[in-house]
OpenMM code with the backbone's topology and positions (N, CA, C; nanometers):
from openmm import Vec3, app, unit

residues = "UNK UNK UNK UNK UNK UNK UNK UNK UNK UNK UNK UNK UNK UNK UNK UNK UNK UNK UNK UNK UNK UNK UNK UNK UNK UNK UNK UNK UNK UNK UNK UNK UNK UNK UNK UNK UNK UNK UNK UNK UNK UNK UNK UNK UNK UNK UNK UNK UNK UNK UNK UNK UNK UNK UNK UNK UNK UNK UNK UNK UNK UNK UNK UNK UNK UNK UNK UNK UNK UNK UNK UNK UNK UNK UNK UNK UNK UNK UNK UNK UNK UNK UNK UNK UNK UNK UNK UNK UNK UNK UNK UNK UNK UNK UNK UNK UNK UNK UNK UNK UNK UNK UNK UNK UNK UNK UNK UNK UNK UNK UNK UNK UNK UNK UNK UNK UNK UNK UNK".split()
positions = [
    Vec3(1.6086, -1.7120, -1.3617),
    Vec3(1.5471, -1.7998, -1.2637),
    Vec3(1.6204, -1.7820, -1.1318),
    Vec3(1.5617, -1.7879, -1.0353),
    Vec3(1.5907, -1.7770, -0.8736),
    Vec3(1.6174, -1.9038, -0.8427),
    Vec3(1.7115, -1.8984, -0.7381),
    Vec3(1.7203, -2.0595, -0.6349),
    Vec3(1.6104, -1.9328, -0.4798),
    Vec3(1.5968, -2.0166, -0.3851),
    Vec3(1.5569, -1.9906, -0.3026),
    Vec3(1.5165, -2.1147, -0.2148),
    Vec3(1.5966, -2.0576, -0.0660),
    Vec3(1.6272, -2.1341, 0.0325),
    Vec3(1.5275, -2.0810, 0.1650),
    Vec3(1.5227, -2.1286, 0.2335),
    Vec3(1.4564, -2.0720, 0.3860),
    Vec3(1.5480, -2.1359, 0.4950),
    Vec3(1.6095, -2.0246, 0.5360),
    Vec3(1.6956, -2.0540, 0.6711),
    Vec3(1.6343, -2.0246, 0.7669),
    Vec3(1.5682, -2.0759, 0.8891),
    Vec3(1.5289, -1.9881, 1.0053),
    Vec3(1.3794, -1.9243, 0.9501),
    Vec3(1.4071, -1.8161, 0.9752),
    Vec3(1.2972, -1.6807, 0.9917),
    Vec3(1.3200, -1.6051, 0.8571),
    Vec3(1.4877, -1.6161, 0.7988),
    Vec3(1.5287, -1.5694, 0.6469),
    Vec3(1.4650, -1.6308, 0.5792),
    Vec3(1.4584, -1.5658, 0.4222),
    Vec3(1.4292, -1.6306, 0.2906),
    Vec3(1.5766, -1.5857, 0.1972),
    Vec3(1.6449, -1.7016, 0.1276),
    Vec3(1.7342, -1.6296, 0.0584),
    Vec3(1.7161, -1.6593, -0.0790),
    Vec3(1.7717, -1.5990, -0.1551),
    Vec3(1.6933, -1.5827, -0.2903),
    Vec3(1.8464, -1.5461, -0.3600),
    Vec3(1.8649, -1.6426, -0.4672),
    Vec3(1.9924, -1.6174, -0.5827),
    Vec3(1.9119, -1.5969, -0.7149),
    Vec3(1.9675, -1.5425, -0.7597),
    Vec3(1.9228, -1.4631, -0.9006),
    Vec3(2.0825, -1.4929, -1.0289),
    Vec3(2.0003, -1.5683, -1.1293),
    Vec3(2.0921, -1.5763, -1.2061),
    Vec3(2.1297, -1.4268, -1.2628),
    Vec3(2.2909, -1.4279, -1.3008),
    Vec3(2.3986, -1.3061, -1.3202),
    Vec3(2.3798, -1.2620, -1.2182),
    Vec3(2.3861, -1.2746, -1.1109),
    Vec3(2.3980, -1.2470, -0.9345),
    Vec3(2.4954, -1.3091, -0.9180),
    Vec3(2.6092, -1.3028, -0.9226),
    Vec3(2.6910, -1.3860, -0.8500),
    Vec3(2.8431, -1.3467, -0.7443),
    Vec3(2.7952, -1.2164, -0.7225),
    Vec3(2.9125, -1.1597, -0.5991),
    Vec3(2.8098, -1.1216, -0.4902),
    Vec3(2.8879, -1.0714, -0.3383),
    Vec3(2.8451, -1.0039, -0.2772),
    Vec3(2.7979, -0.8362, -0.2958),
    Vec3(2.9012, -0.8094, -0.3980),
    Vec3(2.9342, -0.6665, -0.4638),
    Vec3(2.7779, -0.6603, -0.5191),
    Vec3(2.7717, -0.7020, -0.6536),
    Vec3(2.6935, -0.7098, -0.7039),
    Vec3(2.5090, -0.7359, -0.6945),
    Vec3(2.5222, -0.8340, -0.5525),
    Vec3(2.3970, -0.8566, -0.5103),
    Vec3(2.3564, -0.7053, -0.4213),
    Vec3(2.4124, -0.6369, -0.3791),
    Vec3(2.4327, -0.5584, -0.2695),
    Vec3(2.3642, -0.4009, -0.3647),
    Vec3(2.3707, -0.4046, -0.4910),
    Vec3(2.3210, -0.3448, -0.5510),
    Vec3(2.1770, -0.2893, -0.5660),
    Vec3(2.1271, -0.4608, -0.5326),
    Vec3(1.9724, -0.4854, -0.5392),
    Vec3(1.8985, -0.4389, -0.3874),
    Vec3(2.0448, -0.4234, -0.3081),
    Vec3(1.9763, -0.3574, -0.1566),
    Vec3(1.8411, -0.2775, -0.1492),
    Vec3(1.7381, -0.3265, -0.0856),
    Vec3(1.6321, -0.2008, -0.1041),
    Vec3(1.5322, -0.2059, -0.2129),
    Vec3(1.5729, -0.3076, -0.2742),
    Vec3(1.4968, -0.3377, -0.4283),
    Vec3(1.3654, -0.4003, -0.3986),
    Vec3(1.2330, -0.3931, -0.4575),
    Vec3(1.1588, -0.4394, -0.4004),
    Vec3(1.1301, -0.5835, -0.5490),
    Vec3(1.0630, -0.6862, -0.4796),
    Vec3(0.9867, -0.8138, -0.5650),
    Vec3(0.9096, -0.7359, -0.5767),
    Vec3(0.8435, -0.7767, -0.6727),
    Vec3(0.6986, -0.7624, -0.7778),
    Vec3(0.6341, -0.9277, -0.8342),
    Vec3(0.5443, -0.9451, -0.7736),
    Vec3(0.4688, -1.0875, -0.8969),
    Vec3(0.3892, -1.0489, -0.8922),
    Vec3(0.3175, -1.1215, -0.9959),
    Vec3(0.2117, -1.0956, -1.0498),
    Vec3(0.0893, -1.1506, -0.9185),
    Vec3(-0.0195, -1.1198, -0.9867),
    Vec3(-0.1145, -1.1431, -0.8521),
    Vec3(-0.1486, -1.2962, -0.7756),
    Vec3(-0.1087, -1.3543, -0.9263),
    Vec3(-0.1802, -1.4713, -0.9017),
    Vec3(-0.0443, -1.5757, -0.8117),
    Vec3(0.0902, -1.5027, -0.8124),
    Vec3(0.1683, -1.5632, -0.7171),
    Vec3(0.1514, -1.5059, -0.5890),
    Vec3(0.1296, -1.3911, -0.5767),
    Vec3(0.1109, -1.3171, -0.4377),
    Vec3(0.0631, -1.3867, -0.2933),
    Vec3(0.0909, -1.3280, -0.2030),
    Vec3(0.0736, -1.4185, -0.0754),
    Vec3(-0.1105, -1.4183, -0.0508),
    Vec3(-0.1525, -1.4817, -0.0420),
    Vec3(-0.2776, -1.4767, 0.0167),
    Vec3(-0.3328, -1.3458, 0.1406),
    Vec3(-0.4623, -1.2993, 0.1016),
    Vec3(-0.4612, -1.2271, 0.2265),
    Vec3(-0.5202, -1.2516, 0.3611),
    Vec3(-0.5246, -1.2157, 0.4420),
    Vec3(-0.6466, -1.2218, 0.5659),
    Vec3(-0.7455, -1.1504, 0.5286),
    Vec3(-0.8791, -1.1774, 0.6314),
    Vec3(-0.9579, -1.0849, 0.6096),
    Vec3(-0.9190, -0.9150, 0.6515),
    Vec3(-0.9959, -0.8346, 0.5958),
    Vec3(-0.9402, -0.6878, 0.6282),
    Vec3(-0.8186, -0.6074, 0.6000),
    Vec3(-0.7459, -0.7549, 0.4975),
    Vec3(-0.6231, -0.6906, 0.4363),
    Vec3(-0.6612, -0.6437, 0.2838),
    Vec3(-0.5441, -0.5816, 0.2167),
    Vec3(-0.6003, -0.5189, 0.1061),
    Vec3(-0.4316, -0.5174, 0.0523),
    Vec3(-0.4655, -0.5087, -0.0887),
    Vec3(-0.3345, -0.4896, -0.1803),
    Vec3(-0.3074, -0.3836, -0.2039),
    Vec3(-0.2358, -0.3213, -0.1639),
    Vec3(-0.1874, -0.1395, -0.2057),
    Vec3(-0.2690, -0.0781, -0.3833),
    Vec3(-0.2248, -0.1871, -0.4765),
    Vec3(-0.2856, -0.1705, -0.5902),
    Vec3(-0.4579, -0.1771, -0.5672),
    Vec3(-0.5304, -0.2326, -0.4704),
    Vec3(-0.6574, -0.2042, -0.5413),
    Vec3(-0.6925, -0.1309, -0.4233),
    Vec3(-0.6166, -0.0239, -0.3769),
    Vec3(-0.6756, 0.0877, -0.2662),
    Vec3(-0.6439, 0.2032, -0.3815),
    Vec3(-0.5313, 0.2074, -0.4645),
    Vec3(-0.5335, 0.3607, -0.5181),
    Vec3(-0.6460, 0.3537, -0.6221),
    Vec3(-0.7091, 0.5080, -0.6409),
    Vec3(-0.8091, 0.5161, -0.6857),
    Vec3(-0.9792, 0.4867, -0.6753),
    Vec3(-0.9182, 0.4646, -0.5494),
    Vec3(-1.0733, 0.4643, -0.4412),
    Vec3(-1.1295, 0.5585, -0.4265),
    Vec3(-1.2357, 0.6488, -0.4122),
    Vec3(-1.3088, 0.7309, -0.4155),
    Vec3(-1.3151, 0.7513, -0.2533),
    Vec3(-1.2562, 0.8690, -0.1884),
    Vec3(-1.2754, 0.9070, -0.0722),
    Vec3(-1.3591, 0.9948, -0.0055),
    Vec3(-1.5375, 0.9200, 0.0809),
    Vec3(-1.5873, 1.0174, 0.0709),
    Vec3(-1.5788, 1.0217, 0.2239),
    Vec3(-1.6550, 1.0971, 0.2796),
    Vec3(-1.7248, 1.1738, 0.4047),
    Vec3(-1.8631, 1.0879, 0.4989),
    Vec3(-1.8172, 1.0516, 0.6061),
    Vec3(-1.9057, 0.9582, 0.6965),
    Vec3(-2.0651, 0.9882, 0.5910),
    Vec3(-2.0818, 1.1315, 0.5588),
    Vec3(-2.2248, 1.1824, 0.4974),
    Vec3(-2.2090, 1.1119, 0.3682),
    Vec3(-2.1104, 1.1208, 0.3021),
    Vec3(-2.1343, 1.1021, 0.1899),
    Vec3(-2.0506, 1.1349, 0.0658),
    Vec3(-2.0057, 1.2535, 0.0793),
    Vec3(-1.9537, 1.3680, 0.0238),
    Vec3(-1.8215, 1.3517, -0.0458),
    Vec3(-1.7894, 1.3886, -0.1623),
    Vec3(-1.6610, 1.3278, -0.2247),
    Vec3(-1.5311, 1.3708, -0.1692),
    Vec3(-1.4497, 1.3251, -0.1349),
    Vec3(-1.3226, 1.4401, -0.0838),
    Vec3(-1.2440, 1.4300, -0.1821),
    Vec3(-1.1982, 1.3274, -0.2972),
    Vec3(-1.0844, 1.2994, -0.3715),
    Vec3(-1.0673, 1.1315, -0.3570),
    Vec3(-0.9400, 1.1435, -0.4034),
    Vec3(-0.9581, 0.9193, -0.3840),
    Vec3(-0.8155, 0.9345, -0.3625),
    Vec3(-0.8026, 0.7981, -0.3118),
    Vec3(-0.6663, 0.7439, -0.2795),
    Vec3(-0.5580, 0.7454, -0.4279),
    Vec3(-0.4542, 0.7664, -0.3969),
    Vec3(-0.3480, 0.7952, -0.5147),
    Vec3(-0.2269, 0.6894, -0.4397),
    Vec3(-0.2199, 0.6520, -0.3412),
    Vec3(-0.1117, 0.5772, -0.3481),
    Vec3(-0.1551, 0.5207, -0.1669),
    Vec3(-0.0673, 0.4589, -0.1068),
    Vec3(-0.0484, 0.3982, 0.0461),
    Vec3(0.1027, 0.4215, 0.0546),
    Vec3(0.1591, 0.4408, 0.1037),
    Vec3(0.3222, 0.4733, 0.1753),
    Vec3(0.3673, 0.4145, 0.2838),
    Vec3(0.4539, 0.3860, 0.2965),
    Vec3(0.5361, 0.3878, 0.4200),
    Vec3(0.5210, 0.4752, 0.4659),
    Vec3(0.5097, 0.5361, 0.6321),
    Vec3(0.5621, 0.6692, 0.6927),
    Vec3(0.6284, 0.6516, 0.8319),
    Vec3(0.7016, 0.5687, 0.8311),
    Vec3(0.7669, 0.5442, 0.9778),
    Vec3(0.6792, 0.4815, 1.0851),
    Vec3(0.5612, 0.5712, 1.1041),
    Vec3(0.4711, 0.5504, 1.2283),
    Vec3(0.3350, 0.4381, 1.1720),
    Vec3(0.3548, 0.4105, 1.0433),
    Vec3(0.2912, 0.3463, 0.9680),
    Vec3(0.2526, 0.3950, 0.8190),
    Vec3(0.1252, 0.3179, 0.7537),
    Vec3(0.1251, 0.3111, 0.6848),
    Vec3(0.0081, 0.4857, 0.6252),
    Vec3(0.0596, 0.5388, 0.4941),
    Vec3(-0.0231, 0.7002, 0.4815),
    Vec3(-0.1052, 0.6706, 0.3302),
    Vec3(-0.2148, 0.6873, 0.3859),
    Vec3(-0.3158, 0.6854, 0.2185),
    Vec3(-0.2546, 0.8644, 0.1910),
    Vec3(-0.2364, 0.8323, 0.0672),
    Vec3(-0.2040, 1.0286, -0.0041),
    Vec3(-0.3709, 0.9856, -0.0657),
    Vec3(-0.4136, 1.1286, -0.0233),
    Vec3(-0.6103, 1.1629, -0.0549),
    Vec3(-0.5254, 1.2700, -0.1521),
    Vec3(-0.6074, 1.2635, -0.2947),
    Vec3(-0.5413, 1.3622, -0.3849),
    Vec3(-0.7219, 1.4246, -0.3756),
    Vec3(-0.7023, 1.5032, -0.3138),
    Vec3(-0.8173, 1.5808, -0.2757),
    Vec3(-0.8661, 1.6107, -0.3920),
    Vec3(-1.0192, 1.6967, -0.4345),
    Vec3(-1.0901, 1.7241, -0.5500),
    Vec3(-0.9919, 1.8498, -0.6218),
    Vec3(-0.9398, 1.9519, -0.5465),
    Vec3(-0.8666, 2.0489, -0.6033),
    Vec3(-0.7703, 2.0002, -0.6688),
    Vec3(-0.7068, 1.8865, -0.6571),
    Vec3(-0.5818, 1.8178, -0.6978),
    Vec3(-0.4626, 1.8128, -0.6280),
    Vec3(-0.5012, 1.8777, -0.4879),
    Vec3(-0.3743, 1.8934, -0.3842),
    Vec3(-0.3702, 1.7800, -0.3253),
    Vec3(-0.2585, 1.7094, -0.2910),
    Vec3(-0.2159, 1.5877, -0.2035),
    Vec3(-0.2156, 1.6160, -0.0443),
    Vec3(-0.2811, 1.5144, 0.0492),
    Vec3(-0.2876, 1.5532, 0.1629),
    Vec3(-0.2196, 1.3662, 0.1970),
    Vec3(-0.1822, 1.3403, 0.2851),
    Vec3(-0.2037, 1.2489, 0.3721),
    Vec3(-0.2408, 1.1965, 0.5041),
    Vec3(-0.2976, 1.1083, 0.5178),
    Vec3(-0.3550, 1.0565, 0.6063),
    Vec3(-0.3129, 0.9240, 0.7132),
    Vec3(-0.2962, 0.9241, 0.8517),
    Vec3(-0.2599, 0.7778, 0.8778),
    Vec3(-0.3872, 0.6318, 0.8200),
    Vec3(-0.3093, 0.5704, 0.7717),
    Vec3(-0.4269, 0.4192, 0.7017),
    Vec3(-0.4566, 0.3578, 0.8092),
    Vec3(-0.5489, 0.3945, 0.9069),
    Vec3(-0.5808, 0.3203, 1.0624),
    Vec3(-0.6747, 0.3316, 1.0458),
    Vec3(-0.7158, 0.2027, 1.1138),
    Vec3(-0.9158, 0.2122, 1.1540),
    Vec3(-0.9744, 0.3285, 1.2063),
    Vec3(-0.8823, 0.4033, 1.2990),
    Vec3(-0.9802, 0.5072, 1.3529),
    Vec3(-0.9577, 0.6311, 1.2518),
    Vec3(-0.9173, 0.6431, 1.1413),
    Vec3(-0.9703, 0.7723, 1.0175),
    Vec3(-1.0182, 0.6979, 0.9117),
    Vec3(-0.9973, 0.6084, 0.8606),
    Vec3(-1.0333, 0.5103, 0.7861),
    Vec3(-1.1607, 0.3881, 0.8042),
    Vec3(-1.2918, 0.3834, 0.7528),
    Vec3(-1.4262, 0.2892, 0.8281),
    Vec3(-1.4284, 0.2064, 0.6648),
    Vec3(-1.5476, 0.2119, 0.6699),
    Vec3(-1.5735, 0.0865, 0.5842),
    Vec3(-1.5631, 0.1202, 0.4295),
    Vec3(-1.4898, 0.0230, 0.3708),
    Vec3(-1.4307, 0.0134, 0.2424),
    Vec3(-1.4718, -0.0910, 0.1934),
    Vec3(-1.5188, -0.0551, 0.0282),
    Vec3(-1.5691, -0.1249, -0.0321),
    Vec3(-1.5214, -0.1327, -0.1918),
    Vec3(-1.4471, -0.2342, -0.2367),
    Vec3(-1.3417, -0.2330, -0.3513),
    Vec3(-1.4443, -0.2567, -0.4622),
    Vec3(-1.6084, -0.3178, -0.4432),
    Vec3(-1.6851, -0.3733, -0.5200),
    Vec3(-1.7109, -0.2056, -0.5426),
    Vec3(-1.7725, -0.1102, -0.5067),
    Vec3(-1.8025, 0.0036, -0.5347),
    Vec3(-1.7083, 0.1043, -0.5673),
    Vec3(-1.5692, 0.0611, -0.5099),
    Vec3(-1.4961, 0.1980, -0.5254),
    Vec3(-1.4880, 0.3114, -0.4148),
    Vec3(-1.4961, 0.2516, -0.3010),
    Vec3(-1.5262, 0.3639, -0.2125),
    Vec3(-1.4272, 0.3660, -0.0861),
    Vec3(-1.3985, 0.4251, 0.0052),
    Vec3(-1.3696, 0.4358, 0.1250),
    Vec3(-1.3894, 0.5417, 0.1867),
    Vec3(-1.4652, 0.5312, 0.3249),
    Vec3(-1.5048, 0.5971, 0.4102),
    Vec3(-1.3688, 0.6782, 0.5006),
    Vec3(-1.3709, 0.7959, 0.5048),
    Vec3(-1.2754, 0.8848, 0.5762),
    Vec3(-1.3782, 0.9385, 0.6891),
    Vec3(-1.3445, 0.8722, 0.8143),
    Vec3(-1.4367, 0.8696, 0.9375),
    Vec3(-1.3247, 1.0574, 1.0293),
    Vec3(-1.2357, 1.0795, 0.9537),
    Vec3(-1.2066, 1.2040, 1.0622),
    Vec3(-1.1255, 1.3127, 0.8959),
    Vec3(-1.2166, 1.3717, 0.8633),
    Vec3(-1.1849, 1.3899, 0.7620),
    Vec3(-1.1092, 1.5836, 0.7732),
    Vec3(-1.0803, 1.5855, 0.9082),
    Vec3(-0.9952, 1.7112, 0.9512),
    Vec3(-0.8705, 1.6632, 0.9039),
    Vec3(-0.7975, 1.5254, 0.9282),
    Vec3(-0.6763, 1.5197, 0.9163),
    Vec3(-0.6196, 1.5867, 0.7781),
    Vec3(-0.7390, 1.6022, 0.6787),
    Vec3(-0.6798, 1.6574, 0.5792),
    Vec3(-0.6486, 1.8348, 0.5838),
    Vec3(-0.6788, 1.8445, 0.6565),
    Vec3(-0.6524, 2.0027, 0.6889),
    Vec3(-0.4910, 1.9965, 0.6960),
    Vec3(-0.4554, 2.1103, 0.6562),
    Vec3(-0.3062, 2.1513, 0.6882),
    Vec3(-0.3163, 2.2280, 0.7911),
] * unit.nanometer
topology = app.Topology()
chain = topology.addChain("A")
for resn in residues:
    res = topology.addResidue(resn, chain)
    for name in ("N", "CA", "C"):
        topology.addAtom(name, app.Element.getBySymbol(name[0]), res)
């Protein structure tokens, strides 16, 4: 079980058998996980990393390119990896302007500049 405090703009969080600096310092970098039904609420137009992989990525026309396999960090933001139909991994920036309308009821997302997958 956790204690958890809110200082400010912090959240601090103790974890039983946590009990040094040493030891907590371990967990540096560690990410939370809950389950869904604790998860933060979203806005509209937000999306959960889990129900983007395995989206079906097609072509403004239509056309299959591969589906989403994961969302990343990449410094400059956030990268859908398109595991293209051959099975090669490409990535992409996750921005409105390569990315249009997505639909989790179907399984789909629209790849509006679908060069970026070019090497």
């Amino acid at each position: 079980m956790a204690e958890i405090a809110c200082r400010g703009n912090s959240l601090l969080m103790r974890f039983a058998g946590i009990d040094s600096p040493e030891v907590a310092a371990l967990l540096n970098g560690a990410e939370i996980v809950v389950d869904r039904e604790y998860a933060a609420p979203l806005k509209e137009g937000e999306y959960y990393v889990e129900d983007l992989k395995g989206l079906e990525v097609v072509s403004t026309e239509g056309q299959t390119l591969g589906h989403i396999g994961d969302v990343v960090e990449g410094g400059g933001g956030q990268l859908a990896e398109v595991i293209l139909l051959s099975g090669e991994k490409r990535f992409a920036p996750f921005r409105k302007e390569f990315f249009g309308e997505l639909s989790l009821s179907e399984g789909k997302i629209v790849l509006l500049e679908p060069w970026v997958l070019d090497q």
